[in-house]
PQR file with spaces between the fields and no chain letter, atoms N, CA, C, O and H, PARSE charges and radii, in Angstrom:
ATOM       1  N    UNK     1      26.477  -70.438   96.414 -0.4000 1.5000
ATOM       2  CA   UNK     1      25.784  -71.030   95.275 -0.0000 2.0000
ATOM       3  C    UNK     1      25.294  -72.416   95.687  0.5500 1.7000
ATOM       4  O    UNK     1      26.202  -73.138   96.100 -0.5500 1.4000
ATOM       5  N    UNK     2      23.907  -73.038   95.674 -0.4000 1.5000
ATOM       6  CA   UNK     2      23.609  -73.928   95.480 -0.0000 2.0000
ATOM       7  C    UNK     2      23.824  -75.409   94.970  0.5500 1.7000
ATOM       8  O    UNK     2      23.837  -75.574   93.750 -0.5500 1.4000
ATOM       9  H    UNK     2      23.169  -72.452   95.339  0.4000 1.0000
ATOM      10  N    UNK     3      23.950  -76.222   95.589 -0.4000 1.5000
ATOM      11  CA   UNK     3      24.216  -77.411   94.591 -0.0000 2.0000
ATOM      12  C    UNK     3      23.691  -77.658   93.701  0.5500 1.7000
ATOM      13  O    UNK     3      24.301  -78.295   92.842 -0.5500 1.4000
ATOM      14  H    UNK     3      23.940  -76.087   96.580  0.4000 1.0000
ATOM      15  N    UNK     4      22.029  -77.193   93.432 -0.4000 1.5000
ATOM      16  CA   UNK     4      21.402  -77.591   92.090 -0.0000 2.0000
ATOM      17  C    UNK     4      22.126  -76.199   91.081  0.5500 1.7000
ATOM      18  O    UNK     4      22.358  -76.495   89.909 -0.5500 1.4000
ATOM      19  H    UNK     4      21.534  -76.675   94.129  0.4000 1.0000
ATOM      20  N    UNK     5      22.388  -75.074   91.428 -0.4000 1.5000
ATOM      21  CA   UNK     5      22.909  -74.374   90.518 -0.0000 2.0000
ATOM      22  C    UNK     5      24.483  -74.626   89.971  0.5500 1.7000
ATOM      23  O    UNK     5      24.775  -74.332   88.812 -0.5500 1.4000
ATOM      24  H    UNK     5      22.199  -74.835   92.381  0.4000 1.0000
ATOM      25  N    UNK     6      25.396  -75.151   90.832 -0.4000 1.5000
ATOM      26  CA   UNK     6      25.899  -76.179   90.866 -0.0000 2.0000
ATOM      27  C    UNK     6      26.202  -77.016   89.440  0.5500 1.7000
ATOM      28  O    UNK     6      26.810  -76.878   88.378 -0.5500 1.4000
ATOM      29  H    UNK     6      25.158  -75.390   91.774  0.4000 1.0000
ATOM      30  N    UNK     7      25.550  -77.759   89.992 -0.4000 1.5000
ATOM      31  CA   UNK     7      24.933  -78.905   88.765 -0.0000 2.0000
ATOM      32  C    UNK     7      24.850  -77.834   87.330  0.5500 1.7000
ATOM      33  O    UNK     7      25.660  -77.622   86.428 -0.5500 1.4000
ATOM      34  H    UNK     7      25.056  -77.871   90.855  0.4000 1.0000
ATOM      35  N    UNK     8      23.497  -77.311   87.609 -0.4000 1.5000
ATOM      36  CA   UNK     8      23.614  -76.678   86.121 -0.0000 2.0000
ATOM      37  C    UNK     8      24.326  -76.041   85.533  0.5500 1.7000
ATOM      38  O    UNK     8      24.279  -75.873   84.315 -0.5500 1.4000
ATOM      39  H    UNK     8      22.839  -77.484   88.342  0.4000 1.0000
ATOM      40  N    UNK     9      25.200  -75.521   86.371 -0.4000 1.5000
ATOM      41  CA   UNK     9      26.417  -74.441   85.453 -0.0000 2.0000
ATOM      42  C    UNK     9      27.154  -75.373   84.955  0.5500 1.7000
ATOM      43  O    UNK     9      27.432  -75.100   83.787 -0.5500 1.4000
ATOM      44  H    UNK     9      25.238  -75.657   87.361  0.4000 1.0000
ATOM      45  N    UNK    10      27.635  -76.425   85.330 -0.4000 1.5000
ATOM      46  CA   UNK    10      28.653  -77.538   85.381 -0.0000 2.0000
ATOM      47  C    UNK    10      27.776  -77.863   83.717  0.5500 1.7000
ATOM      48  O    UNK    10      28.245  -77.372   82.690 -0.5500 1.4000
ATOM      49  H    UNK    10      27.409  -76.646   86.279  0.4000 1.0000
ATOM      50  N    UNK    11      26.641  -78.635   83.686 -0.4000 1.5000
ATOM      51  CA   UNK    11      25.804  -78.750   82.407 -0.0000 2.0000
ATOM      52  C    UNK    11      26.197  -78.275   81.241  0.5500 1.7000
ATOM      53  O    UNK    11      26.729  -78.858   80.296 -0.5500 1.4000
ATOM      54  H    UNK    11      26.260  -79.035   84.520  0.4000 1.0000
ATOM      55  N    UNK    12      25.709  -76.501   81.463 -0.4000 1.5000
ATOM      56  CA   UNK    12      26.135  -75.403   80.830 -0.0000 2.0000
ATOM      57  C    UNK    12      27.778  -75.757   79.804  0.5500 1.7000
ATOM      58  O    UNK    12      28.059  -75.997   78.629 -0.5500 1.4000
ATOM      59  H    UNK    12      25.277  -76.028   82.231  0.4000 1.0000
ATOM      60  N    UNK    13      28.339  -75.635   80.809 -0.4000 1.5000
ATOM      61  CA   UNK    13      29.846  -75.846   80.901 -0.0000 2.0000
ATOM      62  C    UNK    13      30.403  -77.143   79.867  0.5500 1.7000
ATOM      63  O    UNK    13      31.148  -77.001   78.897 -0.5500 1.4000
ATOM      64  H    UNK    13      28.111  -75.440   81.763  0.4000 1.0000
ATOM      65  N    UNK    14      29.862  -78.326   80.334 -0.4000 1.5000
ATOM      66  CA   UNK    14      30.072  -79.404   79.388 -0.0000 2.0000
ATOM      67  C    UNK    14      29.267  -79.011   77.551  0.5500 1.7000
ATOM      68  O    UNK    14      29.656  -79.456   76.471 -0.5500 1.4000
ATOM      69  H    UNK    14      29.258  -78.441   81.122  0.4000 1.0000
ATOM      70  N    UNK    15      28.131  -78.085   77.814 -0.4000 1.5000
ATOM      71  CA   UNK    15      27.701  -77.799   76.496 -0.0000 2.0000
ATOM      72  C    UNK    15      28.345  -76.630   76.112  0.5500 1.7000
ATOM      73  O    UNK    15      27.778  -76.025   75.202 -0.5500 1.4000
ATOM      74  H    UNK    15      27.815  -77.724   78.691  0.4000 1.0000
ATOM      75  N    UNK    16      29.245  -76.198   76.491 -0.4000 1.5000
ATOM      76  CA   UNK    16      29.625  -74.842   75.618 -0.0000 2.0000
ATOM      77  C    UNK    16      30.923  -75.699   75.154  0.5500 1.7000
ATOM      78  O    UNK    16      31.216  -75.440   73.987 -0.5500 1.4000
ATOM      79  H    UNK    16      29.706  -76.689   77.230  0.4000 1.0000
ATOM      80  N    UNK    17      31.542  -76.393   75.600 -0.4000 1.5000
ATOM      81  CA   UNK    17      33.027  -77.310   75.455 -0.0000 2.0000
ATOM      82  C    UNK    17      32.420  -77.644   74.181  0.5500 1.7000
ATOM      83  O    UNK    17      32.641  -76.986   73.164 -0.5500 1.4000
ATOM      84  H    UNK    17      31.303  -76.604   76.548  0.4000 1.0000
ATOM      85  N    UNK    18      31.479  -78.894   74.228 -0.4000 1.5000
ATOM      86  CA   UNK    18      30.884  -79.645   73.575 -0.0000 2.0000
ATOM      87  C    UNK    18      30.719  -78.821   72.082  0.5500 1.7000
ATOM      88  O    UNK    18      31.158  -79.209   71.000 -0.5500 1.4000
ATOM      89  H    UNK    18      31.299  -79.429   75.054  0.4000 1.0000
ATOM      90  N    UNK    19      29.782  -77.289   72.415 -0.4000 1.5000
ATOM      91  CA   UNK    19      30.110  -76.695   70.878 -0.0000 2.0000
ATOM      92  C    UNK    19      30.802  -76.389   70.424  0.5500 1.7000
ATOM      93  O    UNK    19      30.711  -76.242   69.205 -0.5500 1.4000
ATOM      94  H    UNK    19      29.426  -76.974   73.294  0.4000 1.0000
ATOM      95  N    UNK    20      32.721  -75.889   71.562 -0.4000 1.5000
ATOM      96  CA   UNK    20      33.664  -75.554   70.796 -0.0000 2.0000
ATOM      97  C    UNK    20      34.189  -76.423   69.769  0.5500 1.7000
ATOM      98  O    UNK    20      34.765  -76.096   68.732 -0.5500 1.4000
ATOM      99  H    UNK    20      32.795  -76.008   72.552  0.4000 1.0000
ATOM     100  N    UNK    21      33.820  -77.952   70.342 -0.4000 1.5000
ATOM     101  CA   UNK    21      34.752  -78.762   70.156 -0.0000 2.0000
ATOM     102  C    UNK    21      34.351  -79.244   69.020  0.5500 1.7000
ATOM     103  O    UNK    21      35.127  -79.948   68.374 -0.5500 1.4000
ATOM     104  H    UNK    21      33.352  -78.218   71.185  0.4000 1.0000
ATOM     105  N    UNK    22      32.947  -78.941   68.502 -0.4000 1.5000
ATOM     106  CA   UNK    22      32.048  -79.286   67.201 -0.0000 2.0000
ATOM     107  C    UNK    22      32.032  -78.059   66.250  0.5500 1.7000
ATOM     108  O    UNK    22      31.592  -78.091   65.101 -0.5500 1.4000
ATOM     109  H    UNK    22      32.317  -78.370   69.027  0.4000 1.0000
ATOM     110  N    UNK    23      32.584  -76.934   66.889 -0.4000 1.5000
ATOM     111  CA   UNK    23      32.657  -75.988   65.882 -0.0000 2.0000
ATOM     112  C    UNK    23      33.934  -76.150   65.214  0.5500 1.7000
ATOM     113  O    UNK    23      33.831  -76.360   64.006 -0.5500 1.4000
ATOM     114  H    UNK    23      32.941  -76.908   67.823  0.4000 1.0000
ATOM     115  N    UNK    24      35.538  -76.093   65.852 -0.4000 1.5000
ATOM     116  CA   UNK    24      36.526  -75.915   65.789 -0.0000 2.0000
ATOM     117  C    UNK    24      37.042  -77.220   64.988  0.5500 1.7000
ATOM     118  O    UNK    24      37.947  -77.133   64.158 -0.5500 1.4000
ATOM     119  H    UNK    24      35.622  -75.923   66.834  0.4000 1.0000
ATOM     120  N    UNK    25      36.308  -78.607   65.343 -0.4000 1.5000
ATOM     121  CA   UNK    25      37.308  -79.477   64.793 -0.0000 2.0000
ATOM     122  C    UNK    25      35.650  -80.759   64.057  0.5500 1.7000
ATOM     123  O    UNK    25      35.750  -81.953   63.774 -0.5500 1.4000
ATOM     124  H    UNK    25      35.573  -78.678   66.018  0.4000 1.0000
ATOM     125  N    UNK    26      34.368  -79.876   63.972 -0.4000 1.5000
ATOM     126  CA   UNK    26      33.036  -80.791   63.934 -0.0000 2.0000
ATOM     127  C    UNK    26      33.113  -82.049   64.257  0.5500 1.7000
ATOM     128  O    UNK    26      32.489  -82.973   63.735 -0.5500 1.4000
ATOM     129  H    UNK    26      34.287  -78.906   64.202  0.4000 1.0000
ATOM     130  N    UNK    27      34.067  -82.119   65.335 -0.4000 1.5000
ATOM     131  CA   UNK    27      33.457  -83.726   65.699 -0.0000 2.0000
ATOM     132  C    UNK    27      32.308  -83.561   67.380  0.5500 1.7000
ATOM     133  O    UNK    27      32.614  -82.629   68.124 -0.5500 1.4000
ATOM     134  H    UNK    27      34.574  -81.368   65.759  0.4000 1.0000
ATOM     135  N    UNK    28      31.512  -84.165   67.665 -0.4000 1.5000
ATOM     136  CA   UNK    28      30.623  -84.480   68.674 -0.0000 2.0000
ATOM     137  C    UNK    28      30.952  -85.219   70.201  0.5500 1.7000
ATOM     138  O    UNK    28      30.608  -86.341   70.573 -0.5500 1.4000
ATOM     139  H    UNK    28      31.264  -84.922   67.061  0.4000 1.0000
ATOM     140  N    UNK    29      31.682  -84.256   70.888 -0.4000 1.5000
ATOM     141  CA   UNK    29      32.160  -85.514   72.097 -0.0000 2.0000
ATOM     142  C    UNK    29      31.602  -86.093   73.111  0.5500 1.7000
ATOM     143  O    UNK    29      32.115  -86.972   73.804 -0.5500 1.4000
ATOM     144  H    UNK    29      31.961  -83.344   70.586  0.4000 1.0000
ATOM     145  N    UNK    30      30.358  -85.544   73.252 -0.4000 1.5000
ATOM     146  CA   UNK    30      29.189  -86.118   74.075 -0.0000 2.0000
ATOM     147  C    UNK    30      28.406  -87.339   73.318  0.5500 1.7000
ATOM     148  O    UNK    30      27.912  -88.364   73.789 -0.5500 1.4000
ATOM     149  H    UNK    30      29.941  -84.830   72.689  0.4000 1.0000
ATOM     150  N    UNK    31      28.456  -86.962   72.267 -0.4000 1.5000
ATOM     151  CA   UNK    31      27.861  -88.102   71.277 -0.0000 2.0000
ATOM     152  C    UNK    31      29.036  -88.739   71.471  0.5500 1.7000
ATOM     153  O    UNK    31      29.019  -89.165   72.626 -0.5500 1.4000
ATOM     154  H    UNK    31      28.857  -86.130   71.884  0.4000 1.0000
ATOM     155  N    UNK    32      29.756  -88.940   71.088 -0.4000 1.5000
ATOM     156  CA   UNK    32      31.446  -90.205   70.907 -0.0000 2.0000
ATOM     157  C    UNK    32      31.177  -90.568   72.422  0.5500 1.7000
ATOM     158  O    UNK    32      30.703  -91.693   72.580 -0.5500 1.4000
ATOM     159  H    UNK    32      29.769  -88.594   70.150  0.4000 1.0000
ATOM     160  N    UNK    33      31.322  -90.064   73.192 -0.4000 1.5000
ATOM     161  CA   UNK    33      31.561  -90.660   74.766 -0.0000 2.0000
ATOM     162  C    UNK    33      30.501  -91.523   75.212  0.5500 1.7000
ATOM     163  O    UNK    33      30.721  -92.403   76.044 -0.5500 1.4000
ATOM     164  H    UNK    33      31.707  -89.150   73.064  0.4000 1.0000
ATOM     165  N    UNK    34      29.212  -91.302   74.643 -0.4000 1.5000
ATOM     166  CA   UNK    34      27.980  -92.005   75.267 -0.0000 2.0000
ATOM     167  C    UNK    34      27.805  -92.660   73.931  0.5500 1.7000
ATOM     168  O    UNK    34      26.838  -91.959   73.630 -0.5500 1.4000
ATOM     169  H    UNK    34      29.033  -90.587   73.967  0.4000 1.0000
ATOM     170  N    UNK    35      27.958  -93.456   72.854 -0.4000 1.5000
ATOM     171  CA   UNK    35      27.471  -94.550   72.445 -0.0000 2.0000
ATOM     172  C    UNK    35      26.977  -93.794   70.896  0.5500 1.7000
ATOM     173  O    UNK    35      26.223  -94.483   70.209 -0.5500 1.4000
ATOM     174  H    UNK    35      28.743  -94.026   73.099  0.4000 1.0000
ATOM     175  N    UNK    36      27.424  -92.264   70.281 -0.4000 1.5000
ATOM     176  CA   UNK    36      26.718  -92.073   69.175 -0.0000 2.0000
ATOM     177  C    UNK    36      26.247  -91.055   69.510  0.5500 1.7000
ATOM     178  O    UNK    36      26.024  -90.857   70.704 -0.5500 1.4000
ATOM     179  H    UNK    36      28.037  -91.705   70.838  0.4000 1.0000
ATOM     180  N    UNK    37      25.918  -89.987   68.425 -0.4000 1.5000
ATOM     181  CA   UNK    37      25.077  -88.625   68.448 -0.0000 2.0000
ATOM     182  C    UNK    37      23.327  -88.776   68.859  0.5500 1.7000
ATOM     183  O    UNK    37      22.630  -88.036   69.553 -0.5500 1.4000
ATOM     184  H    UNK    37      26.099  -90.147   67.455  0.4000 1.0000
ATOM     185  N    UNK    38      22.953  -90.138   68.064 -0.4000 1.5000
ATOM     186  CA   UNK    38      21.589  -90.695   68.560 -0.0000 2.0000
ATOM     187  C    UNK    38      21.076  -91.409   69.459  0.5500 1.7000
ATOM     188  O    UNK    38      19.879  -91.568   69.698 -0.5500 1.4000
ATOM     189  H    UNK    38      23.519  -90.739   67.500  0.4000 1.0000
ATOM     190  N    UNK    39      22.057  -91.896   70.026 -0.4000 1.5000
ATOM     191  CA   UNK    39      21.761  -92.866   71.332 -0.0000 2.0000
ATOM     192  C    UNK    39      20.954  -92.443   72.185  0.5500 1.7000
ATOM     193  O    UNK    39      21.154  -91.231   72.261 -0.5500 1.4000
ATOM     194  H    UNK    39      23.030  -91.767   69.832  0.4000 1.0000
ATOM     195  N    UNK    40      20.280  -92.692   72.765 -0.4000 1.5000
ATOM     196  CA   UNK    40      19.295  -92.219   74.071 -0.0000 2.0000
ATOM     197  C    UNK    40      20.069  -91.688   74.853  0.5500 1.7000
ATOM     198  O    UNK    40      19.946  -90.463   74.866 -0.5500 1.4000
ATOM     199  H    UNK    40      20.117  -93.677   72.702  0.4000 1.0000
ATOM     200  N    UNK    41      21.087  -92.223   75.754 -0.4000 1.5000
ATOM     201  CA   UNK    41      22.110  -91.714   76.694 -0.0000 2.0000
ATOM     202  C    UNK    41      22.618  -90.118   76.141  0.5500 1.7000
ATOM     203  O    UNK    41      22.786  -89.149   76.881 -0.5500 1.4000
ATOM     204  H    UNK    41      21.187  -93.218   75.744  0.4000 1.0000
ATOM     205  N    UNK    42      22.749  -90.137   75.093 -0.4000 1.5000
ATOM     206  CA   UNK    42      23.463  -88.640   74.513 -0.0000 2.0000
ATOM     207  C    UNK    42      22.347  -87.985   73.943  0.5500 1.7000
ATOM     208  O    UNK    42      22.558  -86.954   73.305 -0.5500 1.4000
ATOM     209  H    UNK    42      22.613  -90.925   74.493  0.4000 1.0000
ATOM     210  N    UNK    43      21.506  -88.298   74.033 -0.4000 1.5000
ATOM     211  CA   UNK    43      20.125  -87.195   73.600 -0.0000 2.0000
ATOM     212  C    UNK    43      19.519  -86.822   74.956  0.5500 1.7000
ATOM     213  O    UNK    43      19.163  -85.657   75.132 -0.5500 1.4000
ATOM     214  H    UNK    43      21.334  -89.136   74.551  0.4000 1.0000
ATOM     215  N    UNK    44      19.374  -87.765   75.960 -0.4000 1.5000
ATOM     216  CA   UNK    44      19.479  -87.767   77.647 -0.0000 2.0000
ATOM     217  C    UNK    44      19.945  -86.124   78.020  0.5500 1.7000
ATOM     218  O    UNK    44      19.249  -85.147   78.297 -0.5500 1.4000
ATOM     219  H    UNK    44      19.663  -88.711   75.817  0.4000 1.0000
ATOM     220  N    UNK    45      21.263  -86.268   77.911 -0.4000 1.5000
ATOM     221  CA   UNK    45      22.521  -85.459   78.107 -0.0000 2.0000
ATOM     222  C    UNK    45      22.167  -84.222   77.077  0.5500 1.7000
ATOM     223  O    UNK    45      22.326  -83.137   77.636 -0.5500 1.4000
ATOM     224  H    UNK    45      21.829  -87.062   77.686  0.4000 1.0000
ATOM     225  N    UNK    46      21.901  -84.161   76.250 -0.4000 1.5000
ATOM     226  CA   UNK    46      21.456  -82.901   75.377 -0.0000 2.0000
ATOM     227  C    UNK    46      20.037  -82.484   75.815  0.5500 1.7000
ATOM     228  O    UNK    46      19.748  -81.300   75.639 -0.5500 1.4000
ATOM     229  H    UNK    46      21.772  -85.042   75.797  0.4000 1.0000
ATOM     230  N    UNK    47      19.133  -83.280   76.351 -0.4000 1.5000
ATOM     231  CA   UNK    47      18.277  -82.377   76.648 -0.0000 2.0000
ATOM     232  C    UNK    47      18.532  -82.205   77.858  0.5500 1.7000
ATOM     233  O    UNK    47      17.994  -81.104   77.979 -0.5500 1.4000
ATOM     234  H    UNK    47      19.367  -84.242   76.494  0.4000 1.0000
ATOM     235  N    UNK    48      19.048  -82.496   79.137 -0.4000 1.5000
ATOM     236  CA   UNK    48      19.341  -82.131   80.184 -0.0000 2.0000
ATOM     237  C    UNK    48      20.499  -80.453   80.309  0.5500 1.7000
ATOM     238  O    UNK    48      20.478  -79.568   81.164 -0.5500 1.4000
ATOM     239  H    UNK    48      19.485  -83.390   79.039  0.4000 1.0000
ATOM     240  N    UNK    49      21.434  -80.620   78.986 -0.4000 1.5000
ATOM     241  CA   UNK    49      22.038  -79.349   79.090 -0.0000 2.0000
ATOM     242  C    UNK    49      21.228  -78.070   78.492  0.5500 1.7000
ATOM     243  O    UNK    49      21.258  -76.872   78.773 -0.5500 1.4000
ATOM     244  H    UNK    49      21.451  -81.340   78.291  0.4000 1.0000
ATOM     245  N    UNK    50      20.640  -78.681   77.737 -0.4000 1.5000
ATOM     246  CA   UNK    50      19.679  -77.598   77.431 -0.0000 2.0000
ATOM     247  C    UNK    50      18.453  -77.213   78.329  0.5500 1.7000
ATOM     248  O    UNK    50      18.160  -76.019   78.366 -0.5500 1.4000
ATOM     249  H    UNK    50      20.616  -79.654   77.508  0.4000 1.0000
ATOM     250  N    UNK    51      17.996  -77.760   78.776 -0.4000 1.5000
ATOM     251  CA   UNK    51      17.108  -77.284   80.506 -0.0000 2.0000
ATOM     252  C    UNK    51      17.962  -76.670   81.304  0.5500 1.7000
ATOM     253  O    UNK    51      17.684  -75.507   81.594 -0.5500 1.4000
ATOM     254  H    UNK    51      18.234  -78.731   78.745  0.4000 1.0000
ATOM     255  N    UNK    52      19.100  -77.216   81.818 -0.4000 1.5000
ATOM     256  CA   UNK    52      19.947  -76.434   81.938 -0.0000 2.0000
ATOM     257  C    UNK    52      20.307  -75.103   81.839  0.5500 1.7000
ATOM     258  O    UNK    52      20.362  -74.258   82.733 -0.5500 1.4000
ATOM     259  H    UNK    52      19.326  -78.162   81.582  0.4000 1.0000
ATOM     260  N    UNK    53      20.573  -74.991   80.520 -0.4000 1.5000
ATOM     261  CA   UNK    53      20.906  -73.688   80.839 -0.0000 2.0000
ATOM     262  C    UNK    53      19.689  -72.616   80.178  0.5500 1.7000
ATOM     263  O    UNK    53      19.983  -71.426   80.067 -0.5500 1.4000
ATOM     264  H    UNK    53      20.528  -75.677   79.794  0.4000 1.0000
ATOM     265  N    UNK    54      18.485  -73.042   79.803 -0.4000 1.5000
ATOM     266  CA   UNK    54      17.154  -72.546   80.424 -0.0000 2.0000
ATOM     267  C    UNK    54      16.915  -71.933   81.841  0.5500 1.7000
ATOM     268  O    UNK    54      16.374  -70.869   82.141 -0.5500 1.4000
ATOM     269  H    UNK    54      18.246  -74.009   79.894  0.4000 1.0000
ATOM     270  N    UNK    55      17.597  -73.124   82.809 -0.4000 1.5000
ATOM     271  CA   UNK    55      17.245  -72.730   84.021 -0.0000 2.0000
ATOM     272  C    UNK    55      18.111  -71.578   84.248  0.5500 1.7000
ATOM     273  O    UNK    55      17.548  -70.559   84.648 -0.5500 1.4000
ATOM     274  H    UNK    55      18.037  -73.988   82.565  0.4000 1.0000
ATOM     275  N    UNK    56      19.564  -71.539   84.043 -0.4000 1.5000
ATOM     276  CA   UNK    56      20.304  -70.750   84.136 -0.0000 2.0000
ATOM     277  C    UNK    56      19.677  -68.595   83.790  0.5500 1.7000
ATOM     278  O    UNK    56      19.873  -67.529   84.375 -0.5500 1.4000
ATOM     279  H    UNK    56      20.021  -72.366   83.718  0.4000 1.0000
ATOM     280  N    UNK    57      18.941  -69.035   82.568 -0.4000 1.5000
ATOM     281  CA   UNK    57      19.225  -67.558   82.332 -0.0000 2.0000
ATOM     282  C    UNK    57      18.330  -66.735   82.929  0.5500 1.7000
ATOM     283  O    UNK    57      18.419  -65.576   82.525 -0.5500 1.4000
ATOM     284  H    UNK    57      18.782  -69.901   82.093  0.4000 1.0000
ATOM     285  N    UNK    58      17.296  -66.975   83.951 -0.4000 1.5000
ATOM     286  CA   UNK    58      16.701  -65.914   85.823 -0.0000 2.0000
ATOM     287  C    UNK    58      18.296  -65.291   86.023  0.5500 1.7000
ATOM     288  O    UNK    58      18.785  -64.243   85.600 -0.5500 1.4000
ATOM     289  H    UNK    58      17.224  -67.917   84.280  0.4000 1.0000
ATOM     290  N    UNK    59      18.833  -66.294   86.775 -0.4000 1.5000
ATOM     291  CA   UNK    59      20.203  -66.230   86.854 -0.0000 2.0000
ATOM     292  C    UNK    59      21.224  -64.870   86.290  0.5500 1.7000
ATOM     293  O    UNK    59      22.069  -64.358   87.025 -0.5500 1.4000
ATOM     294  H    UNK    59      18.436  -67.145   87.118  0.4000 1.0000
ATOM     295  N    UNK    60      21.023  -64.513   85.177 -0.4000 1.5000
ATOM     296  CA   UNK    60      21.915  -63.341   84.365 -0.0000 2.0000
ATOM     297  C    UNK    60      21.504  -62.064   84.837  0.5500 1.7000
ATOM     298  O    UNK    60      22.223  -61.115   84.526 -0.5500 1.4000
ATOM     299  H    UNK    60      20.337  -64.928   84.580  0.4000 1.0000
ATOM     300  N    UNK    61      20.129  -61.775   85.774 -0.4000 1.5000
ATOM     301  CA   UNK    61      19.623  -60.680   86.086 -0.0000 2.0000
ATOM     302  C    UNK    61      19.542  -60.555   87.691  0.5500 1.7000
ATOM     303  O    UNK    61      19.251  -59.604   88.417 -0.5500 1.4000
ATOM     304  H    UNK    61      19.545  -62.546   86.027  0.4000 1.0000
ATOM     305  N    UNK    62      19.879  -61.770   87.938 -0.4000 1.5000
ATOM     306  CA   UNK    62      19.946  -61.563   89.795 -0.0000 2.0000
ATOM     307  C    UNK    62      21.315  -60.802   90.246  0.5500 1.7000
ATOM     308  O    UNK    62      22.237  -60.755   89.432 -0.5500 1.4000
ATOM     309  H    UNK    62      20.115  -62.543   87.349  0.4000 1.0000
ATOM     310  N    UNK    63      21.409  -60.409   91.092 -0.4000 1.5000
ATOM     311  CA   UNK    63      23.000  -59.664   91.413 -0.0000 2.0000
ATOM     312  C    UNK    63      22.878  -58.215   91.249  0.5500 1.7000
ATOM     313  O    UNK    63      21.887  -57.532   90.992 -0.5500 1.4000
ATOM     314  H    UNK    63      20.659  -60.448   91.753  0.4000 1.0000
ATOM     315  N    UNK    64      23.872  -57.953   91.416 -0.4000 1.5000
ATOM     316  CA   UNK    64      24.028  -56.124   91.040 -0.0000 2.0000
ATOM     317  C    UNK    64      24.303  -56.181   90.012  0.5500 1.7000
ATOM     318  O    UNK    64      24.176  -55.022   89.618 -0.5500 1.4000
ATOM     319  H    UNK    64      24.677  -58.507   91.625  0.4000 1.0000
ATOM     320  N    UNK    65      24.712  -56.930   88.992 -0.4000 1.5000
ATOM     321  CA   UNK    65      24.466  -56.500   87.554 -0.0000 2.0000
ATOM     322  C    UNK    65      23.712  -56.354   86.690  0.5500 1.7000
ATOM     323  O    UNK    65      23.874  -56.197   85.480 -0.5500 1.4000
ATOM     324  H    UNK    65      24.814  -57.871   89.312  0.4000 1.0000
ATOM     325  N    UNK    66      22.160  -56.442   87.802 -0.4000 1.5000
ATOM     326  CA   UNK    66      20.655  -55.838   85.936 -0.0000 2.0000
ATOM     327  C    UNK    66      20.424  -54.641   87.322  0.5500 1.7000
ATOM     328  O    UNK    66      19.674  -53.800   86.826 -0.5500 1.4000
ATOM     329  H    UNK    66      22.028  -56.569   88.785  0.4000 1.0000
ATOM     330  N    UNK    67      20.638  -54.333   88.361 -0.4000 1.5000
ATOM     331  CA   UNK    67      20.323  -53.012   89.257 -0.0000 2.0000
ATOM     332  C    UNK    67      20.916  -51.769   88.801  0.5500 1.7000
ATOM     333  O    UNK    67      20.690  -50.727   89.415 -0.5500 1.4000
ATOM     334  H    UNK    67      21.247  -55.017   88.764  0.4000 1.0000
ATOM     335  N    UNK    68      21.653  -51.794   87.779 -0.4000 1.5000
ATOM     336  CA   UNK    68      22.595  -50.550   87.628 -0.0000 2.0000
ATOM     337  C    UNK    68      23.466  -49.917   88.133  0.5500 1.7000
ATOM     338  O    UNK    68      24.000  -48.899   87.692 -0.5500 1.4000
ATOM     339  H    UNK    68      21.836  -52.641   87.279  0.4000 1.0000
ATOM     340  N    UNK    69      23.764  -50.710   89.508 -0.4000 1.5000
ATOM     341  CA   UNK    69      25.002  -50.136   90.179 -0.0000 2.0000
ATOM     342  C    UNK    69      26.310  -50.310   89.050  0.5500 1.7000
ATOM     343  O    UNK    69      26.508  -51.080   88.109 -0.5500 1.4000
ATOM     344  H    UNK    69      23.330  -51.536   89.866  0.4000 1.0000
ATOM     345  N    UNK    70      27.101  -49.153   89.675 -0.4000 1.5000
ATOM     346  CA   UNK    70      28.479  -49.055   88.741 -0.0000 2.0000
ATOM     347  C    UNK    70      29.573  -49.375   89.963  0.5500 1.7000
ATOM     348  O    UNK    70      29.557  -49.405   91.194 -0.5500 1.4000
ATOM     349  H    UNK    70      26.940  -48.528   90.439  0.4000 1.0000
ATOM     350  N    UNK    71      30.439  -49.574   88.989 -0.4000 1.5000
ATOM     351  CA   UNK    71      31.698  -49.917   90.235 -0.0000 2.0000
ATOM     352  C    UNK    71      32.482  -51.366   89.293  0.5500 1.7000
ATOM     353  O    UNK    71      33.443  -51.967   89.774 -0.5500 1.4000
ATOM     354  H    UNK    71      30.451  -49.550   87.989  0.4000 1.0000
């Protein structure tokens, strides 16, 4: 795996936390950590995870799992 893919899963990763952690208990920890839900720095960071995992989903069909092999 790539370092830029890398990077983005890692992204991914901090935004799926990020929604548990806003679903389960609604508080925002990317917003709290960087300065506020509106801050530039945490809107930065939200649109970067969301390109992210844009870039990610080519990704879900490469491999032997969209070829139909079984096993």
């Amino acid at each position: 795996m790539s370092v830029f893919k890398k990077i983005l899963l890692l992204l991914a990763i901090i935004g799926g936390i990020n929604w548990g952690i806003y679903g389960i208990w609604g508080f925002n920890a990317v917003g709290w950590l960087l300065g506020g839900s509106l801050s530039w720095l945490s809107r930065t960071v939200f649109i970067l995870v969301g390109l992210a995992s844009l870039c990610l989903i080519p990704s879900l069909c490469m491999g032997d799992s969209c070829k139909g092999k079984e096993g």
